[in-house]
Biopython code that builds the backbone (N, CA, C, O; Angstrom):
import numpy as np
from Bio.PDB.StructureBuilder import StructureBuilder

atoms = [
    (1, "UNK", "N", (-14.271, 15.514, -1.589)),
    (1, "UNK", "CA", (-13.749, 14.315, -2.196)),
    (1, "UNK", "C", (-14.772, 13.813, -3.218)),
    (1, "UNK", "O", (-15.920, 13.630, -2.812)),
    (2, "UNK", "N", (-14.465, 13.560, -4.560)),
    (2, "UNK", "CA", (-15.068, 12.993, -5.138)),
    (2, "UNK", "C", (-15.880, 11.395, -5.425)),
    (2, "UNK", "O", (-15.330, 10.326, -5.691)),
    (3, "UNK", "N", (-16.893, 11.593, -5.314)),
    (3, "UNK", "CA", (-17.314, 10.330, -5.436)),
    (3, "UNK", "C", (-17.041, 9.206, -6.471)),
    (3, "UNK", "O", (-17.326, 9.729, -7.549)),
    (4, "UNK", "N", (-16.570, 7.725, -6.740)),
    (4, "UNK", "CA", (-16.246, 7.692, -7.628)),
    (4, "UNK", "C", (-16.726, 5.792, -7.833)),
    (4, "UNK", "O", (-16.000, 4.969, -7.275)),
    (5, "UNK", "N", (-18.048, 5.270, -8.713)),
    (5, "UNK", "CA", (-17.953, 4.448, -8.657)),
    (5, "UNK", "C", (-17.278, 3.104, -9.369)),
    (5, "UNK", "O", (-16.690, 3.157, -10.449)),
    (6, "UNK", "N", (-17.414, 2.185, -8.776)),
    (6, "UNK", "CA", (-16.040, 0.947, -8.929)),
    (6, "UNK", "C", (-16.559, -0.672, -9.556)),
    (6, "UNK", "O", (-17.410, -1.149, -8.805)),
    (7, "UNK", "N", (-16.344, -1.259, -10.323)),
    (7, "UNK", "CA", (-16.811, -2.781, -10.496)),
    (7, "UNK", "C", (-16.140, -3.220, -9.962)),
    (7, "UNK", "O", (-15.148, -3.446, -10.655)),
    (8, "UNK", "N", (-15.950, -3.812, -8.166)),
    (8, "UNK", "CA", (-14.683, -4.771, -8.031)),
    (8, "UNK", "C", (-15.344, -5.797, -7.847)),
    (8, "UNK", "O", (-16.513, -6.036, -7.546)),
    (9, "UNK", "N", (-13.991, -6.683, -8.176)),
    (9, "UNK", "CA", (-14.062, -8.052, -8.193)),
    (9, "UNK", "C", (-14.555, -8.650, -6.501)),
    (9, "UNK", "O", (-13.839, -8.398, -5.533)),
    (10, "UNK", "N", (-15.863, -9.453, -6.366)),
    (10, "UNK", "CA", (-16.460, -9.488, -4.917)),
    (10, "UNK", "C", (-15.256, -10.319, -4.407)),
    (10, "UNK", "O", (-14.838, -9.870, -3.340)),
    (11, "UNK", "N", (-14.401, -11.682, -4.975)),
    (11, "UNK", "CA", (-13.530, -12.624, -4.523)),
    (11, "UNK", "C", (-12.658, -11.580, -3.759)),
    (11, "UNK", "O", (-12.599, -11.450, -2.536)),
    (12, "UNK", "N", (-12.095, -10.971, -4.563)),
    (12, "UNK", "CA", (-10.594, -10.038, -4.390)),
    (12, "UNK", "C", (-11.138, -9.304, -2.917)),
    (12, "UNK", "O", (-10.401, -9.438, -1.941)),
    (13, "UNK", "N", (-12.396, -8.546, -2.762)),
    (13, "UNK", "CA", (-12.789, -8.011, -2.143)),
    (13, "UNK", "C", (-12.801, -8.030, -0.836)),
    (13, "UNK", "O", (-12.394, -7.277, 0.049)),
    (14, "UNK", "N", (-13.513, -9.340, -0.898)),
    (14, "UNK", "CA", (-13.657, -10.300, 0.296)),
    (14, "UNK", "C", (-12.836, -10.810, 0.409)),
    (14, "UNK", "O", (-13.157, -11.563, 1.328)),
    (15, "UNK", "N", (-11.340, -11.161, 0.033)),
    (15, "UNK", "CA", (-10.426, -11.788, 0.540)),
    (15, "UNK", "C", (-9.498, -10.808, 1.253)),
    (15, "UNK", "O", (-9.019, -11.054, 2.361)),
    (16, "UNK", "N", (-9.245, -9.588, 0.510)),
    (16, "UNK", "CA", (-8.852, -8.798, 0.783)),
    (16, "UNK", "C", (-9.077, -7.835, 2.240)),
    (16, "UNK", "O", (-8.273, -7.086, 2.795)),
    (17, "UNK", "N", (-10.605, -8.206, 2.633)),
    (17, "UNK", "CA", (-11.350, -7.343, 3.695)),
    (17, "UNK", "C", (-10.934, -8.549, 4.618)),
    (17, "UNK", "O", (-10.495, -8.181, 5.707)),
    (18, "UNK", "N", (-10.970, -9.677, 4.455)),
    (18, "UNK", "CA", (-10.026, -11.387, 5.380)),
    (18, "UNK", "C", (-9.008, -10.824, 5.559)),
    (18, "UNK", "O", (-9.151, -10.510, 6.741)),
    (19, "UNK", "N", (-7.731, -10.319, 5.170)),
    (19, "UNK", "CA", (-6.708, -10.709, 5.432)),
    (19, "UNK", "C", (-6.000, -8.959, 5.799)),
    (19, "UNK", "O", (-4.805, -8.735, 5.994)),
    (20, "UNK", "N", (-6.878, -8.136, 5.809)),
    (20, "UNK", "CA", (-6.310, -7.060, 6.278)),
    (20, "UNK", "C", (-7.276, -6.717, 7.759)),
    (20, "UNK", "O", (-6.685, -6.014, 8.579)),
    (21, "UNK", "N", (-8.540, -7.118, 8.093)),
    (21, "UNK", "CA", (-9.057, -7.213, 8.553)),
    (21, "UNK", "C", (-10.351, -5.984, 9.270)),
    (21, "UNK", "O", (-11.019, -5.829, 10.292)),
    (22, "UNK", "N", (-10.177, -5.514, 8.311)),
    (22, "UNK", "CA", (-10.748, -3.773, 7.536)),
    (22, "UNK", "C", (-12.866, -4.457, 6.922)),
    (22, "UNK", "O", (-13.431, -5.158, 6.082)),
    (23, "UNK", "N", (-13.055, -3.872, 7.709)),
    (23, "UNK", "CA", (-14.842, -3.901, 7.350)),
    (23, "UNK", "C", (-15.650, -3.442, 6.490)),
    (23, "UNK", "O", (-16.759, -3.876, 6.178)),
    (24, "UNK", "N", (-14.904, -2.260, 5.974)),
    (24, "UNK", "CA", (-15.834, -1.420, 5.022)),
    (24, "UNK", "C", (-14.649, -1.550, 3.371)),
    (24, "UNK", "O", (-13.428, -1.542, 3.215)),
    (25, "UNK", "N", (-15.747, -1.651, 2.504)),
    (25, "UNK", "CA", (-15.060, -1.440, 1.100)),
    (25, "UNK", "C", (-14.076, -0.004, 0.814)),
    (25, "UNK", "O", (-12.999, 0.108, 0.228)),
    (26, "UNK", "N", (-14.842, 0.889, 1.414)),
    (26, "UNK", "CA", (-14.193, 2.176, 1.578)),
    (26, "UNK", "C", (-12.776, 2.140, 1.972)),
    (26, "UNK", "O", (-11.778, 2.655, 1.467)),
    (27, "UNK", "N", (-12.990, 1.225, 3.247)),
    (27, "UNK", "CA", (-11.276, 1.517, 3.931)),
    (27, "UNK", "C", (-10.184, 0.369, 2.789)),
    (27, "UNK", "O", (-9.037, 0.566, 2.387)),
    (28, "UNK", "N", (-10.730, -0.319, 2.642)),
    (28, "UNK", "CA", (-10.243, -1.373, 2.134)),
    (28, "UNK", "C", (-9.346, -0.994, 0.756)),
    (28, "UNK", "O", (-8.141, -1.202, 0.608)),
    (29, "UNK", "N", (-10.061, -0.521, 0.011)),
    (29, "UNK", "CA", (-9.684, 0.215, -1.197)),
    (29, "UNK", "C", (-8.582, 1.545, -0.847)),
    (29, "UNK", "O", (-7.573, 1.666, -1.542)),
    (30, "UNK", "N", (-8.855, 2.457, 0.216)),
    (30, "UNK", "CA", (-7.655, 3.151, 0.530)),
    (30, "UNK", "C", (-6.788, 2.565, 0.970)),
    (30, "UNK", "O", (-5.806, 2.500, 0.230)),
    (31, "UNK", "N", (-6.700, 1.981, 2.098)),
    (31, "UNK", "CA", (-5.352, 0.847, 1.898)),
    (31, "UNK", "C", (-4.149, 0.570, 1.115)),
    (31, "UNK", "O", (-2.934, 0.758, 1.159)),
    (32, "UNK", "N", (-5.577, -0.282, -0.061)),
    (32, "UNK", "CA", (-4.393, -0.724, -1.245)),
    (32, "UNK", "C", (-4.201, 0.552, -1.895)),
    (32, "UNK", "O", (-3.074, 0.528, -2.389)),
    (33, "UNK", "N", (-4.822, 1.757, -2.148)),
    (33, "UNK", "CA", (-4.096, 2.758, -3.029)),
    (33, "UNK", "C", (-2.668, 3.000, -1.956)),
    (33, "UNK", "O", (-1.504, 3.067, -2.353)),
    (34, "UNK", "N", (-3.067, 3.091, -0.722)),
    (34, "UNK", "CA", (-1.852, 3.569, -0.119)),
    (34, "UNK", "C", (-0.459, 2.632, 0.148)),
    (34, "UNK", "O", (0.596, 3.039, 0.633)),
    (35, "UNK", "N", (-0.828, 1.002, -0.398)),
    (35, "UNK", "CA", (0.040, -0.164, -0.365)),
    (35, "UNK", "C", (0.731, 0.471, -1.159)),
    (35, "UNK", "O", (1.805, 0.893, -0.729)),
    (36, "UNK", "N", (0.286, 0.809, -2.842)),
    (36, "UNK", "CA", (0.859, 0.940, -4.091)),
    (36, "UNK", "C", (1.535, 2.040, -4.219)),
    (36, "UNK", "O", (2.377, 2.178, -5.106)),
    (37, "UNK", "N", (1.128, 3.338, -2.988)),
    (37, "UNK", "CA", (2.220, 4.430, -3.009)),
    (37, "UNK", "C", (3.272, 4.347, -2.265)),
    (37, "UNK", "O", (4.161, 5.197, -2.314)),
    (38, "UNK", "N", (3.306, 3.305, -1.474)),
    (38, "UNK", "CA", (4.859, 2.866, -0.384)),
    (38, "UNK", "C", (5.004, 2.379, -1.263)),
    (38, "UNK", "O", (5.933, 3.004, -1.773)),
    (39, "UNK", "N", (4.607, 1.255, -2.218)),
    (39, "UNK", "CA", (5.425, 0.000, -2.520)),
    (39, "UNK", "C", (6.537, 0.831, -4.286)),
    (39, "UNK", "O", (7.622, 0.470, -4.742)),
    (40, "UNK", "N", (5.835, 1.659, -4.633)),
    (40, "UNK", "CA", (6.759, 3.207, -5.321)),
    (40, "UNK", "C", (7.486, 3.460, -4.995)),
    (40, "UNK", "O", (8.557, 3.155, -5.519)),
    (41, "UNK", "N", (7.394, 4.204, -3.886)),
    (41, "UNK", "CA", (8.515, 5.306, -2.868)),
    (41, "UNK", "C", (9.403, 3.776, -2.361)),
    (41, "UNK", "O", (10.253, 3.759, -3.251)),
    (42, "UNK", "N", (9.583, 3.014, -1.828)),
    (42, "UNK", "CA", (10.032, 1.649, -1.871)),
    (42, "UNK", "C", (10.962, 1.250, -3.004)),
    (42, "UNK", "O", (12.132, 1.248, -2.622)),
    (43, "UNK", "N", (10.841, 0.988, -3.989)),
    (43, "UNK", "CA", (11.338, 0.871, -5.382)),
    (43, "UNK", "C", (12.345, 2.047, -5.571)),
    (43, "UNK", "O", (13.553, 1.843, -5.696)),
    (44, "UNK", "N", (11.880, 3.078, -5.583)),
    (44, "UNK", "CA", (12.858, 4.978, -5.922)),
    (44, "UNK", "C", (13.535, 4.298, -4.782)),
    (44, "UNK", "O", (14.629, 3.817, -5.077)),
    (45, "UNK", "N", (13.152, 4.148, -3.583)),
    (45, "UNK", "CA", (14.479, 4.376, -2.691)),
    (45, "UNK", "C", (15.293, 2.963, -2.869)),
    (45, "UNK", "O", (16.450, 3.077, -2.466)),
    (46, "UNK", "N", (15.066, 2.034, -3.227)),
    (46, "UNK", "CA", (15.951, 0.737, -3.281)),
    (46, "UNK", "C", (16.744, 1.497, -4.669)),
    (46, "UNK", "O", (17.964, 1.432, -4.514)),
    (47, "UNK", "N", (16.388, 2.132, -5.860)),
    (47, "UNK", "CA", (17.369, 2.442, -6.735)),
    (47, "UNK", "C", (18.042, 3.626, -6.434)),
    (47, "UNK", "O", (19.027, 3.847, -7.138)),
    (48, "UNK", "N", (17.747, 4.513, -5.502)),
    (48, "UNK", "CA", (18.777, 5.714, -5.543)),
    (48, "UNK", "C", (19.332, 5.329, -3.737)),
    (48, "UNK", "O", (20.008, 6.203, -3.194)),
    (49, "UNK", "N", (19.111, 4.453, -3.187)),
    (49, "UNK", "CA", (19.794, 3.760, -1.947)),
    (49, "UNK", "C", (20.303, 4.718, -1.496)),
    (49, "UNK", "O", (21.381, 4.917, -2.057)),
    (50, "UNK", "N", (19.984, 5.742, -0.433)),
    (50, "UNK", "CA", (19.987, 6.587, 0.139)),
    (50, "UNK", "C", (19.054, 7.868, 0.068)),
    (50, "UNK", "O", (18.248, 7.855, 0.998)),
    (51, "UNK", "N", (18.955, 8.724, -0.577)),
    (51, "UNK", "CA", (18.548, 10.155, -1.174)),
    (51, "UNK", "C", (16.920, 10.062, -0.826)),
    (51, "UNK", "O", (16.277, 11.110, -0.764)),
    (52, "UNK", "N", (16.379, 8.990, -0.637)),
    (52, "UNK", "CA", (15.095, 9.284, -0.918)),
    (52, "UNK", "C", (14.435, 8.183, 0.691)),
    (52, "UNK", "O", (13.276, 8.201, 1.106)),
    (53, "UNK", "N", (15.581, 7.361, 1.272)),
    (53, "UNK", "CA", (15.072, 6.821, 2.432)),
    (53, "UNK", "C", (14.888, 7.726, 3.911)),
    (53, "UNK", "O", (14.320, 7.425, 4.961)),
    (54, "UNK", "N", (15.551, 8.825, 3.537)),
    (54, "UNK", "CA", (14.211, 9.766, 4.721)),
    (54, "UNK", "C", (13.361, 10.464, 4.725)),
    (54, "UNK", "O", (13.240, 11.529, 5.332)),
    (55, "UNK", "N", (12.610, 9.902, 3.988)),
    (55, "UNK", "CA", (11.209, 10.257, 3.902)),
    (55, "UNK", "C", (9.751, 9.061, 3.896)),
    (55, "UNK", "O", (8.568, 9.145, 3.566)),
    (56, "UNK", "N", (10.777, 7.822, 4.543)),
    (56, "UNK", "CA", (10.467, 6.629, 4.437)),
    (56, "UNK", "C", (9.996, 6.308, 6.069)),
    (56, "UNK", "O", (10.554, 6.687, 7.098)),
    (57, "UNK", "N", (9.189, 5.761, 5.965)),
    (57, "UNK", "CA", (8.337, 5.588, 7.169)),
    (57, "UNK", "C", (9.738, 4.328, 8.329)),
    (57, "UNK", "O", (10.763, 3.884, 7.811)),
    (58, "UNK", "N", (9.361, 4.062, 9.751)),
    (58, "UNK", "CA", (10.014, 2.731, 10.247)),
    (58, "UNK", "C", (9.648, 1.939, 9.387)),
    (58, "UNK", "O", (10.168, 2.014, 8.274)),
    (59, "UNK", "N", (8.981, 1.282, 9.568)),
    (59, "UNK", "CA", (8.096, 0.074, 8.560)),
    (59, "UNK", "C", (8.644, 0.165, 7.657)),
    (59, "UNK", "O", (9.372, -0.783, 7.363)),
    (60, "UNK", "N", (8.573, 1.587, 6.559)),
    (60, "UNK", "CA", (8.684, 1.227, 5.061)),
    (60, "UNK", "C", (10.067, 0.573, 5.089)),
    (60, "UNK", "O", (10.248, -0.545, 4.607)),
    (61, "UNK", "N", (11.285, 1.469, 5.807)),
    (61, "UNK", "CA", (12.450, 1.281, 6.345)),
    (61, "UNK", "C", (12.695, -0.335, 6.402)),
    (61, "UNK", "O", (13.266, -0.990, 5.530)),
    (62, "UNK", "N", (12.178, -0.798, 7.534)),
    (62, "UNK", "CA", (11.972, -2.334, 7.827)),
    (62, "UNK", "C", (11.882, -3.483, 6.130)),
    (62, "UNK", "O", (12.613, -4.304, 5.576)),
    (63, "UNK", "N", (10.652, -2.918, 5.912)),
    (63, "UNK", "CA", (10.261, -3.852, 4.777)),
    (63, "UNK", "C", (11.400, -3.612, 3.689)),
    (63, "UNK", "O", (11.730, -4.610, 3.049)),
    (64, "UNK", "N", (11.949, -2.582, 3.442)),
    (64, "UNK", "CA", (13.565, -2.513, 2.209)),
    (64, "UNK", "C", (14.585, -3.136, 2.618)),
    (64, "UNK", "O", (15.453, -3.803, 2.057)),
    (65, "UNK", "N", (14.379, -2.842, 3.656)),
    (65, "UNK", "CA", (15.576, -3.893, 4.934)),
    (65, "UNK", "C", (15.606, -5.290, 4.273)),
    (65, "UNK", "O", (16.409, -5.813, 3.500)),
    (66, "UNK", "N", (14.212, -5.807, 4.962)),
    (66, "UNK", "CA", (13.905, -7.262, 4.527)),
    (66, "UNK", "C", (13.754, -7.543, 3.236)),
    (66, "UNK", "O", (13.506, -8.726, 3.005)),
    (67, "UNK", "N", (13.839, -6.695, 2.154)),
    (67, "UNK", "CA", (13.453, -7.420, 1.066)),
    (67, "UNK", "C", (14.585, -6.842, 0.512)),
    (67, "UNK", "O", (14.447, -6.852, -0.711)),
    (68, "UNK", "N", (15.645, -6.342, 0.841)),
    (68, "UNK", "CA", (16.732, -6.200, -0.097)),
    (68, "UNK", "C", (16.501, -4.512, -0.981)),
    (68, "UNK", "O", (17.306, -4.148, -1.838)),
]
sb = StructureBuilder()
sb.init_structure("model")
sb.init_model(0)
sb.init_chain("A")
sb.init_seg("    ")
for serial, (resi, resn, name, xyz) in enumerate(atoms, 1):
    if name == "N":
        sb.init_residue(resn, " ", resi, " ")
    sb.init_atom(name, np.array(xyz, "f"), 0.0, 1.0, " ", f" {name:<3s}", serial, name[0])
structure = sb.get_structure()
């Protein structure tokens, strides 16, 4: 894996490491890359509404549910 360094914002950081409740910058940052690849696959499947929701996690399932 490549190493790869980052300027983040310390606020975002630290609020972010609050409210997910994740200790290390490391995990923290995979996370949100992995928020932003559901919240994709999320979107494709709300526009092709079917074809692409089994491959969709419970949860992801849940959260399209709830948000329409």
């Amino acid at each position: 894996m490549p190493r790869t360094t980052l300027e983040i914002d310390d606020r975002l950081l630290s609020e972010a490491k609050k409210a997910s409740g994740i200790k290390t910058t490391k995990k923290v940052v995979d996370e949100g890359l992995k928020m932003i690849i559901r919240q994709k696959k999320l979107k494709s499947a709300a526009l092709q509404r079917g074809s692409e929701l089994s491959g969709l996690t419970h949860e992801e399932l849940g959260l399209l549910r709830k948000n329409g």
